[in-house]
N, C-alpha and C positions, 0 to 999 in steps of 0.2 A: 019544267024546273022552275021554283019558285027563283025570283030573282030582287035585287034591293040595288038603287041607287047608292054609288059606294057614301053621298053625303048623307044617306042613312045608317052607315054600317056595312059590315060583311056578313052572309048568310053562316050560320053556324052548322059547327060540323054535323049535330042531331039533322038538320036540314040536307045537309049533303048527305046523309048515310042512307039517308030516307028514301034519297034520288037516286042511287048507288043500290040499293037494296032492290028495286024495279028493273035495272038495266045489267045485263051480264058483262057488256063491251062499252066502253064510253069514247068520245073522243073530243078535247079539251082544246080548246081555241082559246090564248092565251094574248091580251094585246096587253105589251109590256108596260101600257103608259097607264094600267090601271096600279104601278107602284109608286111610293113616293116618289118624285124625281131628287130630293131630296137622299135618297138610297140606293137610288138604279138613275145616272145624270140622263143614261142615255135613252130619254123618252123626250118630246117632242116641247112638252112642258116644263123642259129644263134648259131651252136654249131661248134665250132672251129677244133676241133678235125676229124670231116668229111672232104673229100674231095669228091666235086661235079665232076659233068659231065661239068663244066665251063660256068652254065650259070650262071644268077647274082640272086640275091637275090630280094624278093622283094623290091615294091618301096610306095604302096599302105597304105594309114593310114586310122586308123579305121574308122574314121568319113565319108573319101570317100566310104567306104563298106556299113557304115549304110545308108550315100543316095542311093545306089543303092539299098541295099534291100529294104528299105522302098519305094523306087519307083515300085519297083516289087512286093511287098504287096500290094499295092494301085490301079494297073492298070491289074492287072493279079492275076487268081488263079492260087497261089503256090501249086501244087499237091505232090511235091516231093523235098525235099534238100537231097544233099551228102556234107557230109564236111570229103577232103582229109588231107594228108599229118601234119596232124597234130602230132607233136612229143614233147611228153613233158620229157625232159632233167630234168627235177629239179627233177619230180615225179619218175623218173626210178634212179636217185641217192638216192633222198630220201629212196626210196623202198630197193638199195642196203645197205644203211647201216641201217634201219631201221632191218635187217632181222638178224640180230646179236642178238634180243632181243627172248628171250623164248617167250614170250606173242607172237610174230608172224610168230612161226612154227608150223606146224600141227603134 
């Protein structure tokens, strides 16, 4: 599969259909932090507090994701998704002070 550093762009769909067109079954390894955090917070590049290994954040919005999945539903069976890197910051504070309450100790 050809592939492109996202600070070059996204592979276009003639490129995926191409990959798609060789494979009857595919299965898609998805790390969420390849979307803007700016559109999806909860990637790793959206919580200020971390310090990365210096690379950037994403750049990808969600509508570009849903074409390529829905290209990939259409022209190939999905036998398999991973979805990485997903970190949700709101729900682990949430949880931190939620956990003050009786009702949510055991």
């Amino acid at each position: 599969m050809p592939f492109k550093v996202q600070t070059d762009g996204i592979l276009s769909p003639k490129i995926i259909s191409a990959f798609l067109k060789k494979h009857a079954q595919v299965l898609v390894h998805l790390d969420i932090d390849v979307l803007s955090p700016h559109v999806f917070p909860n990637t790793y590049f959206a919580n200020p507090e971390l310090v990365g290994d210096g690379s950037g954040g994403g750049i990808m919005e969600m509508a570009q994701l849903h074409r390529i999945l829905a290209l990939i539903n259409r022209e190939a069976q999905l036998c398999g998704l991973t979805i990485a890197e997903h970190l949700p910051f709101e729900e682990y504070q949430l949880q931190q002070t939620l956990k003050v309450l009786d009702i949510f100790t055991v």
